[in-house]
C-alpha positions in Angstrom: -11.4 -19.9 13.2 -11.9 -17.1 15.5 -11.3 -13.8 14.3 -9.5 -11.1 16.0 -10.3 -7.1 16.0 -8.2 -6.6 12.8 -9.4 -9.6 10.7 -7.0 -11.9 11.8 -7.4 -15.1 13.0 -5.3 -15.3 16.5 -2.3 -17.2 14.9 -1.9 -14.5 12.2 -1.9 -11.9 14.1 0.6 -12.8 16.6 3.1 -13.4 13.6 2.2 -10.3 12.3 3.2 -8.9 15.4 6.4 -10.8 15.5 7.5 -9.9 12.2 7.0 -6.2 13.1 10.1 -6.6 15.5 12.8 -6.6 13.4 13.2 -5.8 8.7 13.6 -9.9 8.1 12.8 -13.1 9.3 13.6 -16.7 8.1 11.3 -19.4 8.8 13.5 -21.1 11.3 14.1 -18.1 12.8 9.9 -18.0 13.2 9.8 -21.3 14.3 12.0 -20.8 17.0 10.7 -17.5 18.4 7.1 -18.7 18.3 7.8 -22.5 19.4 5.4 -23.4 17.4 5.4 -26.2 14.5 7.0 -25.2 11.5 3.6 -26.5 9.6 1.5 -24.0 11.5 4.3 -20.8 11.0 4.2 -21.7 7.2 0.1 -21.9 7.0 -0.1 -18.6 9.6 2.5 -17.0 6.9 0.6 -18.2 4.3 -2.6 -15.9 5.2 -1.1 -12.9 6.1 1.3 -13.4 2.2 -2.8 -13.9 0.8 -4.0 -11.0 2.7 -1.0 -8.5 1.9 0.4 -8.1 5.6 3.6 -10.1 4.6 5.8 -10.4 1.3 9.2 -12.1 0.7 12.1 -9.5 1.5 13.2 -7.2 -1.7 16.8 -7.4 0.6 16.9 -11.4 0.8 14.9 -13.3 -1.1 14.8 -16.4 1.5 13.3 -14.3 4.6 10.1 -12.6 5.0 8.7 -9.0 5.7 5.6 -7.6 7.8 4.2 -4.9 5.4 3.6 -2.1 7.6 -0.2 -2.0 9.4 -0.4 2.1 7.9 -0.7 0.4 4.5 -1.8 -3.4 5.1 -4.0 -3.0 7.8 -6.7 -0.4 5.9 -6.3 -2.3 2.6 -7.8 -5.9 4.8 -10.7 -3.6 5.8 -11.0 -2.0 2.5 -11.1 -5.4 0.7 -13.3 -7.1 3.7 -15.6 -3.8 3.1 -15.9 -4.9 -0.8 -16.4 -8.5 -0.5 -18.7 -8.3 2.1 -16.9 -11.2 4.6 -18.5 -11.7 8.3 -17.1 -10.8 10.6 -15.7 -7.6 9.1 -12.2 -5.7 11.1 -13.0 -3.2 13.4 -12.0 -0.4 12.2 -11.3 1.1 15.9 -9.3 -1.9 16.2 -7.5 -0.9 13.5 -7.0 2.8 14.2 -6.0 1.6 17.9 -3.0 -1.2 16.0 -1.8 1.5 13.8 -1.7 4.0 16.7 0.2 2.0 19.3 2.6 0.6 16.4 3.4 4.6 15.0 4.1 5.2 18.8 6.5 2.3 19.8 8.2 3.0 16.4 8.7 6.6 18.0 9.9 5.9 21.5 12.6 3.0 19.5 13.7 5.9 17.1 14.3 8.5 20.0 16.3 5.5 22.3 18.1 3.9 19.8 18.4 6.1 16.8 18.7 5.7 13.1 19.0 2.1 13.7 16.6 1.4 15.8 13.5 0.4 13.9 13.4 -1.2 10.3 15.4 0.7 7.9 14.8 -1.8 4.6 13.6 0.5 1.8 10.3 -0.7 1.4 9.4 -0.3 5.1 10.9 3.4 4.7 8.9 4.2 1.3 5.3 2.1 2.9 4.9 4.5 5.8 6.1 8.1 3.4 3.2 7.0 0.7 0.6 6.5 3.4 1.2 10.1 3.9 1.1 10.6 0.3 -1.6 13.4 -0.6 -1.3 14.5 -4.3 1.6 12.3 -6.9 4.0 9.4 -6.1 6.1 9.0 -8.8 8.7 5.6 -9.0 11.8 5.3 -10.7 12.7 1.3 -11.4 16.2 0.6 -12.6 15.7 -3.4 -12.1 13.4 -6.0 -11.2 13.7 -7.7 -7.5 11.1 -9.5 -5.8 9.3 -8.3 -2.9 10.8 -4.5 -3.8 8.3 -1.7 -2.8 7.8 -0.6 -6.8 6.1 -4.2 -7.5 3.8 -4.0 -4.1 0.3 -4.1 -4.6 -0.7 -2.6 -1.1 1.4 0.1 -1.7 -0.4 1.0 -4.7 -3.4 -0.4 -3.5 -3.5 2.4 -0.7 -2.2 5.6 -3.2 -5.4 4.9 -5.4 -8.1 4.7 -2.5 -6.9 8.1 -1.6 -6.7 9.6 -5.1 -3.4 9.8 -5.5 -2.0 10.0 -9.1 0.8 7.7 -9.3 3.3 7.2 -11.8 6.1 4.6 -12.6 9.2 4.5 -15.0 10.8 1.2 -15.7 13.9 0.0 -17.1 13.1 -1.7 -20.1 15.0 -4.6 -18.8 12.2 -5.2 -15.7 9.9 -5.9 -17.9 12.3 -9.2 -19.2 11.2 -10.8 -15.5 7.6 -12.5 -16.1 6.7 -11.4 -12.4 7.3 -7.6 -13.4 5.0 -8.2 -16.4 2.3 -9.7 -14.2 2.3 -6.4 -11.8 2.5 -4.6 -14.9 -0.6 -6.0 -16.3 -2.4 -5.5 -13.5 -1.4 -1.9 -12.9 -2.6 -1.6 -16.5 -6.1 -2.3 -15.3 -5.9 -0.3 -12.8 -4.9 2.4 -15.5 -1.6 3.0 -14.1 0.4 1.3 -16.5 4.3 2.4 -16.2 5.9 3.6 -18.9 9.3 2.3 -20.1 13.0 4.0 -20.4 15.7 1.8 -22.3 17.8 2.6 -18.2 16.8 4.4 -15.4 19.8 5.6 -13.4 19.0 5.7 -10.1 16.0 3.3 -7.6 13.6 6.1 -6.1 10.3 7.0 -5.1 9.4 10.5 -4.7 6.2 11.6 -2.8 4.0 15.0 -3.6 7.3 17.1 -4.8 8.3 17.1 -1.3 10.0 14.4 -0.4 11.7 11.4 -1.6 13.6 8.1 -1.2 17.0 7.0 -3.2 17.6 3.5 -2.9 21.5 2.9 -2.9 23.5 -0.3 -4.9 23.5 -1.7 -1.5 19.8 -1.5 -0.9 20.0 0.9 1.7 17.4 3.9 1.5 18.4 7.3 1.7 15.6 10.1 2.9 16.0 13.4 0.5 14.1 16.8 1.6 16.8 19.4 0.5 15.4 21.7 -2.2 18.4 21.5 -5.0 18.2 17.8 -4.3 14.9 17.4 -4.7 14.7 19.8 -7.4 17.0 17.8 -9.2 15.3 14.4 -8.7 11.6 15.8 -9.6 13.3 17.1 -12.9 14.7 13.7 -13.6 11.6 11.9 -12.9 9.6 14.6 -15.7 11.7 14.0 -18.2 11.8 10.1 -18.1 8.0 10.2 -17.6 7.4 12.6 -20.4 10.2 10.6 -22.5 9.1 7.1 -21.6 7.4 4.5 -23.9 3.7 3.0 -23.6 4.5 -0.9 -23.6 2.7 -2.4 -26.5 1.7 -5.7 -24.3 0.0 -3.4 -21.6 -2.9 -1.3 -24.2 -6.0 -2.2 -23.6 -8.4 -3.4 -26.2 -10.6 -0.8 -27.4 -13.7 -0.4 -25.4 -11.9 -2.7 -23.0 -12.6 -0.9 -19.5 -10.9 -0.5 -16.6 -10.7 -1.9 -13.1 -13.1 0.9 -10.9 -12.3 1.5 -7.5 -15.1 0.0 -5.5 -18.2 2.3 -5.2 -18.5 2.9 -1.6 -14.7 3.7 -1.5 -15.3 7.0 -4.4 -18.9 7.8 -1.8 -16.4 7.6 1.6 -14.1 9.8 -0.2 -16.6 12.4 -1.5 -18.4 12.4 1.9 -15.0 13.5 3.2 -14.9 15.9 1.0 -18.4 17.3 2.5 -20.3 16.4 -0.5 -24.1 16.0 -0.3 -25.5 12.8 -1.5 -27.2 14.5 -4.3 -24.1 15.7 -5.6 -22.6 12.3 -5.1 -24.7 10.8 -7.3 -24.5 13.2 -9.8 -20.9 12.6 -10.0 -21.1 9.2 -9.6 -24.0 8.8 -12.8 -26.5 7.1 -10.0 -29.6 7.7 -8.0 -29.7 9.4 -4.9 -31.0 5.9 -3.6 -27.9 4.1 -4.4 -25.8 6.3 -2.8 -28.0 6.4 0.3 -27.6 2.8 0.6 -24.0 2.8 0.3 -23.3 5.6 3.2 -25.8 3.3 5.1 -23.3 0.1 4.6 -20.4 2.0 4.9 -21.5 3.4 8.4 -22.2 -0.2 9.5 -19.1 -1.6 8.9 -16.8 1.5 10.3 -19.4 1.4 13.1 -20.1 5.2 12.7 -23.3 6.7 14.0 -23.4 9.5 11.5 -22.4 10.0 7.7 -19.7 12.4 8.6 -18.6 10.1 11.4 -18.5 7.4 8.7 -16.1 10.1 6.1 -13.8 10.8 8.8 -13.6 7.4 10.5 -12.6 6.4 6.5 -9.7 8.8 7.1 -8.6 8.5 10.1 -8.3 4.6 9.5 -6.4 5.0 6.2 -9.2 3.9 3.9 -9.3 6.9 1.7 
């Protein structure tokens, strides 16, 4: 099937465009609005849930979610990048979805106000951590499905940009097998969170600066005063500090990691203005190697120059 700019066939996309519109959507509901069959909304749904661009709603577990293209959109590329599919996204395709989505977001916050655009708390914490420069920390007090501290785009997008990220769970999460799963698999990408008998309060906060307290009633609450934020950073310190390792989660002795794809670490040194001899010396591998990964990478962001191909990685969200 014909692929679009973004790495979509055209079925996916335009659901993906649809479930942009509004913070939840039932099936029905999709069927309706797209007049299509229900056995085509469910398979369309069904690639975009495979490719991270959708996820079951944290707020109701019967409807669905678009994950927002800032974070979803750089992960397809970073992951088509990796696996080497054909056709690839364009990442100028991308840059130009992100770009017109950020602005109608805009002009439906300034007419219609705090309630204009989706206001669930994972929407509200996906497009703070793509801004996310140096430490995300997450507070977990429970275990819901489809809840931003279980998404794997979200950290998926945090690591390609060499953030630190941190996590705290109530010891009860880790009771729900799906919890454990994530959990495991944040262990391999040596993240693991570490475990508090309670939490008492559902937050994420971003670089010191910012955060997000997620209310009983699942409605997120943007914090940026200084004795509020000094308060919360505190809390988060001393439940990190405090917290548990979970026995299930150590890794075998000389059991190693998941490593971030190659060409990912070279896009983000480029950026960084390093030369390739100094990339490979970082990296432990010839000058060659590197060479030929700046060569792939510029193919597949479609960038005439190896600093082209750094900032294009940037300005597209991939590192």
């Amino acid at each position: 099937m014909a692929q679009s700019g973004i790495g979509l066939d055209e079925r996916s996309e335009l659901l993906y465009r649809r479930l942009l519109r509004r913070a939840n959507w039932q099936t029905q509901e999709l069927v309706e609005v797209m007049k299509w069959p229900s056995s085509e909304v469910v398979r369309a749904m069904d690639t975009l849930r495979a490719e991270g661009l959708a996820a079951v709603s944290a707020d109701d577990p019967t409807a669905f979610r678009a994950v927002e293209p800032c974070i979803a959109l750089p992960a397809l590329l970073a992951r088509a990048m990796h696996e080497g599919h054909s056709p690839q996204p364009r990442p100028v395709e991308i840059d130009r979805f992100i770009a017109l989505h950020e602005r109608a977001v805009e002009r439906i916050e300034e007419s219609a106000g705090s309630g204009g655009y989706r206001h669930d708390a994972s929407t509200v914490i996906e497009r703070m951590v793509a801004k996310a420069e140096r430490d995300v920390v997450f507070l977990v007090p429970r275990y819901l499905e489809g809840d931003f501290a279980f998404s794997r785009p979200i950290v998926d997008m945090a690591l390609r940009r060499g953030t630190r990220l941190r996590a705290v769970w109530a010891s009860s999460v880790f009771h729900a097998h799906p919890a454990m799963v994530h959990a495991q698999w944040l262990a391999q990408q040596d993240v693991q969170p570490r475990m508090a008998d309670s939490v008492p309060v559902c937050a994420m906060i971003m670089d010191g600066a910012v955060a997000v307290v997620i209310d009983d009633a699942r409605e997120p609450r943007v914090v940026r005063s200084a004795a509020e934020l000094d308060s919360l950073c505190a809390l988060a310190e001393r439940f990190w500090e405090r917290g548990a390792a979970v026995r299930q989660l150590r890794r075998t002795p000389g059991t190693p990691t998941a490593r971030r794809p190659r060409t990912e670490i070279v896009l983000r040194l480029l950026a960084e203005g390093l030369t390739d001899d100094a990339i490979a010396r970082r990296l432990g591998c010839s000058v060659r190697t590197v060479r030929n990964d700046v060569a792939a990478a510029m193919v597949a962001l479609d960038a005439r120059s190896r600093f082209q191909a750094g900032a294009r990685a940037m300005q597209v969200g991939l590192i």
